[in-house]
C-alpha positions as CSV (number, residue, x, y, z in Angstrom):
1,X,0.0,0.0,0.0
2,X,3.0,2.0,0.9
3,X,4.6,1.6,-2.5
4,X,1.5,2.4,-4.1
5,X,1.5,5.7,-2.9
6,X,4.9,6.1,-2.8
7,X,4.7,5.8,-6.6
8,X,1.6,7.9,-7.0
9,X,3.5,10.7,-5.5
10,X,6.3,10.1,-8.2
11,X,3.8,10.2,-10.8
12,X,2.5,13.9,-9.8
13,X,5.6,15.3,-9.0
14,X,6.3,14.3,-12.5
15,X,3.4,15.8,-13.8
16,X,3.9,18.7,-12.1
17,X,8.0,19.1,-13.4
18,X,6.4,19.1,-17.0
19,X,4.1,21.9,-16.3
20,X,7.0,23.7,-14.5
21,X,9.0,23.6,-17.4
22,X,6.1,24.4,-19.8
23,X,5.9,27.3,-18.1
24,X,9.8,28.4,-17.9
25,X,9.7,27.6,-21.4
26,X,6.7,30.3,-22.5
27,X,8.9,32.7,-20.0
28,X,12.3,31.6,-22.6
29,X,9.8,32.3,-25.2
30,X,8.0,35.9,-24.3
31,X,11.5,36.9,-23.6
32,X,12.7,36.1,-26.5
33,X,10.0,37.9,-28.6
34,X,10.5,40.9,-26.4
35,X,14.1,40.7,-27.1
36,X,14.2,40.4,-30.7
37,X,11.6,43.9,-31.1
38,X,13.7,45.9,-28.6
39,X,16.6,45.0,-30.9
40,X,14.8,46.2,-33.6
41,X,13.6,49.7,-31.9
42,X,16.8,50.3,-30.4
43,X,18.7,49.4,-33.1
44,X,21.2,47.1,-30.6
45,X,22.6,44.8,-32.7
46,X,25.2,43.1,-29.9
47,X,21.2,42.3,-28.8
48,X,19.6,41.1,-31.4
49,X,22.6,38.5,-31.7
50,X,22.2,36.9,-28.0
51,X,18.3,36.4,-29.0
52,X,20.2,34.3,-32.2
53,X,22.9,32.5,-29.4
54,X,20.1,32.5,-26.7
55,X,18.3,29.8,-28.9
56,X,19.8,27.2,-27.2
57,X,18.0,26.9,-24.2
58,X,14.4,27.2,-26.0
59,X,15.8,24.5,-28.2
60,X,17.2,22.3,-24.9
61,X,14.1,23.1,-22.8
62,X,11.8,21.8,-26.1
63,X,13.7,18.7,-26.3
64,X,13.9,17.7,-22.3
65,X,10.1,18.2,-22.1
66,X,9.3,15.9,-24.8
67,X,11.8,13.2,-23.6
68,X,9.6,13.6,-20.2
69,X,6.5,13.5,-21.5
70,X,7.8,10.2,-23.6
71,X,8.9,8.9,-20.8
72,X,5.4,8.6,-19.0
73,X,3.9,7.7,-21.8
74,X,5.9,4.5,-22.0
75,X,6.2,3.5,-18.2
76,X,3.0,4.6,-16.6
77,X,-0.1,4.3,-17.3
78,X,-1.6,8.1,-17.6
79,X,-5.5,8.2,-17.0
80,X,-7.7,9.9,-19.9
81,X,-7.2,13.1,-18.6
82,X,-3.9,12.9,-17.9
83,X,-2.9,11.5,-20.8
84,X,-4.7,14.5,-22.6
85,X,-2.3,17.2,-20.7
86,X,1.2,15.4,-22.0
87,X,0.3,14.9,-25.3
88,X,-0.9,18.4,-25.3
89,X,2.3,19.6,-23.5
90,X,4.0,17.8,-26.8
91,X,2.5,20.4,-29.0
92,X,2.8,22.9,-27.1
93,X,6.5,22.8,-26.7
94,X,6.8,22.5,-30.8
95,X,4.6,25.6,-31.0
96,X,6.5,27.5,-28.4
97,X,10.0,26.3,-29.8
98,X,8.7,27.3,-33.0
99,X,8.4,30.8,-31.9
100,X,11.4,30.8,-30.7
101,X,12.9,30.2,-33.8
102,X,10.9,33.4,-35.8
103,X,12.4,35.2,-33.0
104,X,15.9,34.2,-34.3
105,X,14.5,34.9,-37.7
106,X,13.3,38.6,-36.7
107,X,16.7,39.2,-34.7
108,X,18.8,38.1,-37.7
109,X,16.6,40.8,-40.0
110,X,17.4,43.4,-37.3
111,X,21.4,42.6,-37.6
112,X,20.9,43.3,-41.6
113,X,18.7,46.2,-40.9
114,X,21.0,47.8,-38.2
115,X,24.0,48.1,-41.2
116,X,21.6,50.4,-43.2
117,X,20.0,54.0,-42.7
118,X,16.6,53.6,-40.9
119,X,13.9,53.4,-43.3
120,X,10.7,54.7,-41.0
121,X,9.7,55.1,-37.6
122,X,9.1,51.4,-35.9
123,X,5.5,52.4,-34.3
124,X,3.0,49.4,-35.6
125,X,6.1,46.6,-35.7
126,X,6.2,47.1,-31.8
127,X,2.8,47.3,-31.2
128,X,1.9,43.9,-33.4
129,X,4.9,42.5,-31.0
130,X,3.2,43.6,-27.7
131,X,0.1,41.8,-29.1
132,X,1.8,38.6,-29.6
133,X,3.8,38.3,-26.8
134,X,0.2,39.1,-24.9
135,X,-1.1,36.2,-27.0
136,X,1.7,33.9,-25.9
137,X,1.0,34.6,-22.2
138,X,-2.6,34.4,-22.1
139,X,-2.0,30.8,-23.9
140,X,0.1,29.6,-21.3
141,X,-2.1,31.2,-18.7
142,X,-4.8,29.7,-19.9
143,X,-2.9,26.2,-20.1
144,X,-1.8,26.8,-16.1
145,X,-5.7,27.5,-14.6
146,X,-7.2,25.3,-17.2
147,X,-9.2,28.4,-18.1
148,X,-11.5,28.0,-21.8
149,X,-12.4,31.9,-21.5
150,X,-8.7,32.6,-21.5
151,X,-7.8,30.6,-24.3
152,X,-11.1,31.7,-26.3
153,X,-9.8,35.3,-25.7
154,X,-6.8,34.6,-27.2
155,X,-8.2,33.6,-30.6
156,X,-10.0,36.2,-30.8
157,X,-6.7,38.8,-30.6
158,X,-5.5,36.3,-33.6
159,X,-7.3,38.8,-35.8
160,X,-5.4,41.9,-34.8
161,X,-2.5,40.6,-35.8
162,X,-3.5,39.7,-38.8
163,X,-4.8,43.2,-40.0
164,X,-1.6,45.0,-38.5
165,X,0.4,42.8,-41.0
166,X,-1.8,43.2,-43.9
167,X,-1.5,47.3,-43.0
168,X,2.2,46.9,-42.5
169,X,2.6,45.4,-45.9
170,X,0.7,47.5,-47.5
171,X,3.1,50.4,-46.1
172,X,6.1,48.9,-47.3
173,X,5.1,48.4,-50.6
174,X,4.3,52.2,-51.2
175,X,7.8,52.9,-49.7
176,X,8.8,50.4,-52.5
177,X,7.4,51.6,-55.6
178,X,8.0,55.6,-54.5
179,X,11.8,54.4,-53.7
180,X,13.7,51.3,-55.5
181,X,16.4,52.0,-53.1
182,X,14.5,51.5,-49.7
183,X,13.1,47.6,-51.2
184,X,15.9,45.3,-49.6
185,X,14.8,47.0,-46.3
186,X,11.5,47.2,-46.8
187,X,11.3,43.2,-47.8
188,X,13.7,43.1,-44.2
189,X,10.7,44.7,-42.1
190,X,8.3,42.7,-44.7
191,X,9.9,39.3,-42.8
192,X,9.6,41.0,-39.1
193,X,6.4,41.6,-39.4
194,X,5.2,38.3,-41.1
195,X,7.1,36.2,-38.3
196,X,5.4,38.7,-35.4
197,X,1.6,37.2,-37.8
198,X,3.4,33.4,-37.6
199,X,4.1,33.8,-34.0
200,X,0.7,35.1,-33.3
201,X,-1.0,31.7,-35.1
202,X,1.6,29.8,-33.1
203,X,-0.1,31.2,-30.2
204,X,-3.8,30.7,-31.2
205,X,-2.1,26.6,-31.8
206,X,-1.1,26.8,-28.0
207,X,-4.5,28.1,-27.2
208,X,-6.4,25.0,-29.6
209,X,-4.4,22.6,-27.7
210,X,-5.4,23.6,-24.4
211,X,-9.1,23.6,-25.5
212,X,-8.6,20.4,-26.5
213,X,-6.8,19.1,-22.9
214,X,-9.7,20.5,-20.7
215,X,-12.8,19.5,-23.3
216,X,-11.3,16.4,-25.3
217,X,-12.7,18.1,-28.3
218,X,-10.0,18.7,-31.4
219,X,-10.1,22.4,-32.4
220,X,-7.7,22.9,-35.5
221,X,-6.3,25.5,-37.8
222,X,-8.4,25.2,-40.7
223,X,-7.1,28.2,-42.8
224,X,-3.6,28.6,-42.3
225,X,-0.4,26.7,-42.4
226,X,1.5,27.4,-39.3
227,X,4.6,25.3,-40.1
């Protein structure tokens, strides 16, 4: 009886050290994001290049989560419900890992951007970045308290993000046509801005999954590819 409970009480402590390091992980991640704009606005290049070396530990922290959750899988016996929240933490870590990584691809823009004159004032790029990085936290909030209305919210700020981009590119290609000399950066602030949208769909993935741990129910991306 002893051992039974002994083992129990592994089991939800280990439960509990994958939702710890969910958690530290969507931290790794909003920091990043956060990172990689003020890189941008600032124009810090020795910045934007520790977002690029920071990677690491996003990339480390992904990878020991899903050897955890694997691990469970193949040596206990998780209960439906269970079973739901680590296969769930799986995806999540791929979405958040994945945002990660368009925060490397925003910081690398920023080191090509930061060689050449400034092209316009960065006032919509930093404001589509606030948004996501709010859409990241809510997602992770909403995986922590098991909270529908929090993940719901965040779907619905999806949309935002979306028409800041589509305004954003529309910008840029005035710039363009007026100018053939401001195109390489414009296309530059072209790739921020569509990895700010990516990170945001990322986000709204984190929020489907959770959705789909507390109900059972699959929601999915129907209209976008958020590879």
């Amino acid at each position: 009886m002893k051992e039974k409970k002994h083992t129990s009480l592994h089991y939800e402590r280990e439960l509990q050290e994958i939702k710890n390091n969910l958690i530290y992980l969507g931290a790794l991640t909003e920091k990043a994001i956060h990172l990689a704009m003020k890189s941008l606005t600032d124009r810090n290049t020795k910045l934007a290049n520790n977002v690029i070396k920071n990677d690491y530990e996003i990339d480390k922290m992904d990878k020991e989560i899903e050897e955890k959750c694997i691990k469970i899988l193949a040596l206990r016996q998780p209960t439906a419900i269970d079973l739901r929240f680590i296969t769930t933490a799986i995806k999540i870590t791929g979405h958040l890992e994945r945002i990660g990584d368009m925060a490397v691809n925003i910081a690398e823009k920023v080191v090509q951007l930061n060689e050449e004159p400034k092209l316009k004032p960065y006032i919509d790029l930093p404001h589509m970045s606030y948004i996501v990085e709010d859409m990241v936290a809510k997602s992770m909030d909403s995986l922590i308290k098991r909270d529908l209305k929090i993940a719901d919210e965040v779907k619905k700020i999806e949309q935002e993000v979306d028409e800041l981009n589509e305004q954003i590119f529309r910008e840029l290609l005035t710039f363009m046509m007026e100018d053939t000399k401001s195109i390489h950066r414009a296309l530059l602030i072209m790739h921020v801005s569509k990895n700010l949208e990516r990170m945001a769909d990322h986000a709204q993935g984190i929020a489907d999954m959770v959705i789909y741990m507390i109900t059972g129910e699959s929601v999915r991306h129907l209209s976008k590819d958020i590879n």
